[in-house]
C-alpha positions in Angstrom: -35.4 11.9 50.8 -35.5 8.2 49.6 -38.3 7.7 48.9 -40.0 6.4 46.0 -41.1 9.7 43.4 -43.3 7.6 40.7 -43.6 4.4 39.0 -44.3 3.7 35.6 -44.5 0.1 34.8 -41.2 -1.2 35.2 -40.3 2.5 35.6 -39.1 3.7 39.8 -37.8 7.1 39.9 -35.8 7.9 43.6 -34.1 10.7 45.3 -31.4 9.8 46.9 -29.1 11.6 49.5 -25.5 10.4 48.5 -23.5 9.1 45.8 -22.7 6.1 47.7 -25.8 4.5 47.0 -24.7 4.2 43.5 -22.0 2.1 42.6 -18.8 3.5 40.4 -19.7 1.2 37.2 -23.5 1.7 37.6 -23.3 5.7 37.6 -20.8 5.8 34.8 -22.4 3.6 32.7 -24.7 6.2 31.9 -22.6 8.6 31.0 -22.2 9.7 27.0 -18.8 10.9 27.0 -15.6 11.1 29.2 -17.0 14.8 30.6 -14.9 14.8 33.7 -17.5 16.4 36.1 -19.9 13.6 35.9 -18.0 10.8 36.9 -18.5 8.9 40.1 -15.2 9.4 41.5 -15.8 13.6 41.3 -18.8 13.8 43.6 -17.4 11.1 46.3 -14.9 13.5 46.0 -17.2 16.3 47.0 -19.1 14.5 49.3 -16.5 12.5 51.1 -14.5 16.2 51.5 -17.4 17.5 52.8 -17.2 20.3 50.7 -21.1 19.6 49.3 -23.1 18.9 52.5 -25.8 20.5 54.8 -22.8 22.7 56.2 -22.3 24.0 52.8 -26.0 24.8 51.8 -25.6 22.0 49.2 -27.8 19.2 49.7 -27.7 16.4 47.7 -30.8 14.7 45.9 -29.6 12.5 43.6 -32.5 11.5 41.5 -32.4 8.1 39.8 -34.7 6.6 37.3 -34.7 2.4 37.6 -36.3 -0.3 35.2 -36.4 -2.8 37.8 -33.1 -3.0 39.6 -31.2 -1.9 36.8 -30.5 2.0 37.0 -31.0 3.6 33.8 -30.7 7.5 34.4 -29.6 9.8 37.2 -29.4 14.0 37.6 -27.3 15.4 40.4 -29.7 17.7 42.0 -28.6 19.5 45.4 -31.2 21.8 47.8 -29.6 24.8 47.4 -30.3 27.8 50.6 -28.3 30.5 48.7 -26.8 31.3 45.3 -23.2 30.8 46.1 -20.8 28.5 43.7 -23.7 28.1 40.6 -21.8 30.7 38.2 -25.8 31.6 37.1 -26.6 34.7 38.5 -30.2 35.0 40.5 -30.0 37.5 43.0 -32.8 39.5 41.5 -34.8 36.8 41.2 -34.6 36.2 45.0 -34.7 39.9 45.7 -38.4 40.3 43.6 -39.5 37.2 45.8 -38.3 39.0 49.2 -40.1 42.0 47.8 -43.1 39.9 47.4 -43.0 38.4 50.8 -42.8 34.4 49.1 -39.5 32.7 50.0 -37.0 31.5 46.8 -34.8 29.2 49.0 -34.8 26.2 49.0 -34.6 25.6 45.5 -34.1 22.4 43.0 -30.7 23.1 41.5 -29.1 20.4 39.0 -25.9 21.3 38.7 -22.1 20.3 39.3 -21.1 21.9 42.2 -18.5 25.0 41.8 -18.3 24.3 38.0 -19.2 26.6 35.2 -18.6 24.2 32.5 -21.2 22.7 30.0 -21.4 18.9 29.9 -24.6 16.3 30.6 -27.2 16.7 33.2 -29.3 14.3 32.3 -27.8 11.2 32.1 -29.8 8.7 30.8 -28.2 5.0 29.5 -28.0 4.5 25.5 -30.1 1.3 25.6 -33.1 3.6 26.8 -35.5 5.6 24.7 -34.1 8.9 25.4 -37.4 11.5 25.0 -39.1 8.7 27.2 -36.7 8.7 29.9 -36.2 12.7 29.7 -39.9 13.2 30.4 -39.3 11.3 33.0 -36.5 12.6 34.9 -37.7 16.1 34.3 -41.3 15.3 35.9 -39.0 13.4 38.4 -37.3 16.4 39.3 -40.6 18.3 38.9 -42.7 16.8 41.4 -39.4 16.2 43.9 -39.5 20.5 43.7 -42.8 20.0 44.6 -42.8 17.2 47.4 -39.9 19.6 49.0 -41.1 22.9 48.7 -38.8 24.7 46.8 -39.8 28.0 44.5 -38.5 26.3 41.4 -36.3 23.5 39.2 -32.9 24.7 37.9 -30.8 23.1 35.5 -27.6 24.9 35.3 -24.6 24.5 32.2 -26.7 21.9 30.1 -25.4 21.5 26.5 -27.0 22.9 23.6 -28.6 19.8 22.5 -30.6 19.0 26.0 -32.1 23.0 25.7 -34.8 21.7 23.2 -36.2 18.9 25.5 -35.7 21.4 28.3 -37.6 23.7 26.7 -40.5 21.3 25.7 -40.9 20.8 29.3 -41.9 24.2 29.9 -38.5 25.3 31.4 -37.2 28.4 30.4 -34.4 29.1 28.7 -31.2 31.7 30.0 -28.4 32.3 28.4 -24.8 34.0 29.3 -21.4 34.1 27.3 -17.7 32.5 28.3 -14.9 32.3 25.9 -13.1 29.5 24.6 -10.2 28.6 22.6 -10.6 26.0 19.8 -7.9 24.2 18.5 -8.0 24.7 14.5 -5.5 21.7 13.8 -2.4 23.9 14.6 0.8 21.8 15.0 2.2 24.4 17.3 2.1 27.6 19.5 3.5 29.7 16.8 0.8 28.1 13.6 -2.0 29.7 16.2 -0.1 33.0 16.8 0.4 33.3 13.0 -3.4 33.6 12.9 -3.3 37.0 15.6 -3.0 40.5 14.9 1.0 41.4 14.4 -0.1 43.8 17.2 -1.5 40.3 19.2 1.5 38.3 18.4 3.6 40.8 19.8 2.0 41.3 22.9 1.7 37.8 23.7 5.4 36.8 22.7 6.4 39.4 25.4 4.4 38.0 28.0 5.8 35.0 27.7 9.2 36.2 27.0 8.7 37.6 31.0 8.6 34.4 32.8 12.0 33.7 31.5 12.9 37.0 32.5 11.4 36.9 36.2 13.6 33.7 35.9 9.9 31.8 36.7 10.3 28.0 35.7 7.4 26.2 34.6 6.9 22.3 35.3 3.5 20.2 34.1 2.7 17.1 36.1 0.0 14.4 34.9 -2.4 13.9 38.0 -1.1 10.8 38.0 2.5 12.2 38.8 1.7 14.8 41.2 2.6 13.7 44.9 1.2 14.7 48.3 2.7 17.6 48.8 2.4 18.7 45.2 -1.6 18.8 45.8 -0.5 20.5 49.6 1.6 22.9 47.8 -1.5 23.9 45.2 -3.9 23.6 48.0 -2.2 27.0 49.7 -1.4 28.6 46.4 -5.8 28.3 45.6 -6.8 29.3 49.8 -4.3 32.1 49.5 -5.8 33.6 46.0 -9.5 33.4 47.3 -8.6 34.6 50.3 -7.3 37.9 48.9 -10.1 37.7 46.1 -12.7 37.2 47.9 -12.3 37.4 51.7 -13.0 33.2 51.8 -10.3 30.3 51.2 -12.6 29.2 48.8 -15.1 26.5 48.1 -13.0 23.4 48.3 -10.7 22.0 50.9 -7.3 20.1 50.3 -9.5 16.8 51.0 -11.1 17.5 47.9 -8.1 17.7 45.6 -6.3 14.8 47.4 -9.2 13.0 46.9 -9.5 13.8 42.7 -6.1 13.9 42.4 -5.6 9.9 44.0 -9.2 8.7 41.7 -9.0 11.1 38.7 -5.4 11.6 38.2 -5.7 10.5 34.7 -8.1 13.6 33.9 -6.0 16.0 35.2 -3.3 18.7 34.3 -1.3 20.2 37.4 0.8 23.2 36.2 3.3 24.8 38.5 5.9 27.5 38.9 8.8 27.8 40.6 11.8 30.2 40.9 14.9 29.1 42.7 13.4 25.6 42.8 10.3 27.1 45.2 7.3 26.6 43.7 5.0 30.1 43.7 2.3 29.6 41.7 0.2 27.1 40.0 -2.8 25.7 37.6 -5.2 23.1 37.9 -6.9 21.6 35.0 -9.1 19.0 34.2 -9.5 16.7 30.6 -11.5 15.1 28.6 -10.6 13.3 25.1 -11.5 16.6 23.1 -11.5 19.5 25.8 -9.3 20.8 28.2 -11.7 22.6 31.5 -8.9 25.0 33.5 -10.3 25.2 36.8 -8.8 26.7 39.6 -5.2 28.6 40.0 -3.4 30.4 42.8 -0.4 31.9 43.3 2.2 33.0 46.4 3.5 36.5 45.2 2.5 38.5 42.1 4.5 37.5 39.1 4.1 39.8 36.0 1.7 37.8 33.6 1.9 34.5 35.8 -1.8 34.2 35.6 -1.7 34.6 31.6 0.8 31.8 31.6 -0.6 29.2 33.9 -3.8 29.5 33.0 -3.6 30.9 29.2 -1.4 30.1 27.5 0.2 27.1 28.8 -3.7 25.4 28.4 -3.3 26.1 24.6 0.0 24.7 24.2 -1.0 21.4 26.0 -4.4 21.1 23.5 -1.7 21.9 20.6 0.4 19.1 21.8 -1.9 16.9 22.5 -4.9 17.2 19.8 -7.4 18.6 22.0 -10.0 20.6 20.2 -11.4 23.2 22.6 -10.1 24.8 26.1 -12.3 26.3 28.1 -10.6 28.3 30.9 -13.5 29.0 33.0 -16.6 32.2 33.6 -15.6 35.3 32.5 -13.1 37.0 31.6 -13.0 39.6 28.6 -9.1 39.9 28.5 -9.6 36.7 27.2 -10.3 37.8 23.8 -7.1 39.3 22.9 -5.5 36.0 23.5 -7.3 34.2 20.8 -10.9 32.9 22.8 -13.9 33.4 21.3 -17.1 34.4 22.5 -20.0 30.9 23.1 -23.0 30.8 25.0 -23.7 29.1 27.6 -27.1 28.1 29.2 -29.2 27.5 32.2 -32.7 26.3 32.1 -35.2 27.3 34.7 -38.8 26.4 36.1 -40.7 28.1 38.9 -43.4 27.0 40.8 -45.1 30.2 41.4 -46.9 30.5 37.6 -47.0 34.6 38.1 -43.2 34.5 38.7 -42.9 32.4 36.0 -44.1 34.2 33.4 -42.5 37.4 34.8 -39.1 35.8 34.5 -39.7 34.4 30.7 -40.6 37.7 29.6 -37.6 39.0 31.4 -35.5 36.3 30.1 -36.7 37.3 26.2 -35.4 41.1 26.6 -31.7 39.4 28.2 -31.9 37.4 25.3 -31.2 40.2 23.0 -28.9 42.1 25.5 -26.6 39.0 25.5 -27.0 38.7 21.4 -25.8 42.1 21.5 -22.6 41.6 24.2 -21.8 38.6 22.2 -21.9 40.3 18.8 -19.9 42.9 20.1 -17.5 40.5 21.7 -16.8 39.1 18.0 -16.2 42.1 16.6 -13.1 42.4 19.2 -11.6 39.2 18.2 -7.6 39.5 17.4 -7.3 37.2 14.1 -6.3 38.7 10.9 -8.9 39.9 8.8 -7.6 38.0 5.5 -7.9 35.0 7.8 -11.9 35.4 8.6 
């Protein structure tokens, strides 16, 4: 839909139907931060792929906010007609609308695409009054839910900050646990092993000490570095992995990373493995100037404690090396813990048109709350740093 949504004065929100209507300097002048996700370059990627599309059940309604010509605030927002590649978890909630003979797709999700990690949703240029232009986006995407019949607005991995504003706007609030590593100024892998468990340190040194013994070399390419057939080669190690996980080859095509890798090299990390000069295995990752996102891996043939390195522990060496101050390695994942990540919330704010439902779900949402207080609590307790350390 392009239409026009509202005006306010000088105000024009639209929703637009590709990233192409934007150009590169416009749409990343309103971002905060270097938040990889957000950039221009990663949703041509998706788009131009065809990875997000009516094919894929991800629409795309871009909504942009204008003062005059000049564009002053966006949200990526997609008409999703299933759950599939959000990473927030509302099955039920369909299931109780089924029960109830309403329909819950479409819905209103803003989100990035296959990517369960926190960063800006609303993003809204530093020269604007920021509550103003928040009210505005958010009754924006309130009345485009609306115009387009869908059950309800989702806003999916916002950061802390945006949940008050969120809130205010009479979405509610979800929450869910990952685990991250945090970099606490260690100058190298064996200052941050120091800080584990003599049980932990050994356990870890002799995973690592197995690549070398499975005679598994391990190379690290800057995006900028990594060739065609490096991204083929990845490409087959990722279908292969989903394939076998999942019964799928996954969300994303080798378009996709050809495309990131040629416009967002300088954001990413590609990891692989080889042994006898084949490669096997590998690790995608994307940066920012403070956080290191790992993203997708895949491998050939099982390796003992490939998947630890790739994805593990070779992430905290490159934050080590290079004065990053978090890694987060992606949903899920308990073993995580005994590897030195820590339990963190993460959030999701919701807002359904059906007023019954809505209330329903909030009070639903309060009793999680305290069930995820709980996991998370009891996540902490299982962490592997010494005790005269804490």
């Amino acid at each position: 839909m392009d239409s026009k949504q509202s005006e306010t004065q000088d105000l024009t929100c639209r929703s637009v139907p590709t990233i192409d209507a934007f150009s590169e300097e416009e749409w990343n002048s309103l971002l905060s931060n270097d938040y990889p996700f957000a950039r221009h370059a990663f949703f041509v990627a998706l788009e131009q792929s065809e990875v997000i599309g009516r094919k894929s059940g991800w629409i795309a309604q871009y909504l942009a906010v204008y003062r005059g010509d000049k564009l002053v605030a966006a949200m990526p927002c997609f008409i999703k007609s299933h759950p599939y590649g959000e990473y927030v978890f509302d099955w039920s909630w369909a299931e109780a609308y089924e029960d109830a003979g309403i329909e819950y797709y479409p819905k209103l999700v803003c989100a990035i695409p296959f990517t369960p990690a926190a960063g800006p949703r609303l993003l809204i240029s530093a020269s604007e009054d920021q509550v103003e232009i928040t009210t505005y986006l958010l009754g924006g995407m309130r009345s485009l839910t609306d115009q387009i019949q869908c059950s309800g607005a989702h806003i999916l991995f916002p950061t802390q900050s945006a949940l008050p504003s969120l809130i205010d706007h009479g979405f509610l609030e979800r929450r869910a646990v990952q685990f991250h590593w945090f970099n606490r100024n260690y100058l190298t892998f064996d200052d941050f092993l120091a800080t584990l468990t003599s049980r932990r340190r050994k356990n870890i040194r002799k995973e690592r000490k197995s690549i070398g013994d499975q005679c598994v070399e391990v190379r690290i390419l800057d995006g900028d570095a990594a060739s065609a057939s490096d991204w083929s080669t990845f490409y087959r190690f990722y279908q292969r992995t989903y394939l076998k996980r999942s019964g799928h080859t996954g969300y994303l095509n080798q378009g996709f990373f050809e495309r990131i890798g040629a416009s967002l090299g300088n954001r990413l990390v590609l990891i692989l493995a080889y042994v006898d000069d084949d490669p096997v295995a590998g690790a995608l990752y994307f940066k920012s100037t403070d956080t290191l996102y790992g993203r997708y891996w895949g491998c050939l043939a099982e390796y003992e404690n490939l998947h630890f390195e790739l994805c593990y522990y070779q992430g905290i060496e490159y934050c080590i090396k290079h004065n990053l101050e978090r890694f987060d390695a992606g949903a899920q994942g308990e073993h995580k813990l005994m590897r030195g990540f820590e339990p963190v919330y993460t959030y999701s704010a919701h807002y359904l048109q059906h007023q019954g439902f809505h209330q329903a779900i909030g009070d639903y949402l309060q009793r999680e709350h305290s069930l995820i207080q709980q996991y998370l609590d009891d996540a902490k307790a299982h962490l592997p740093f010494r005790s005269d350390l804490t």
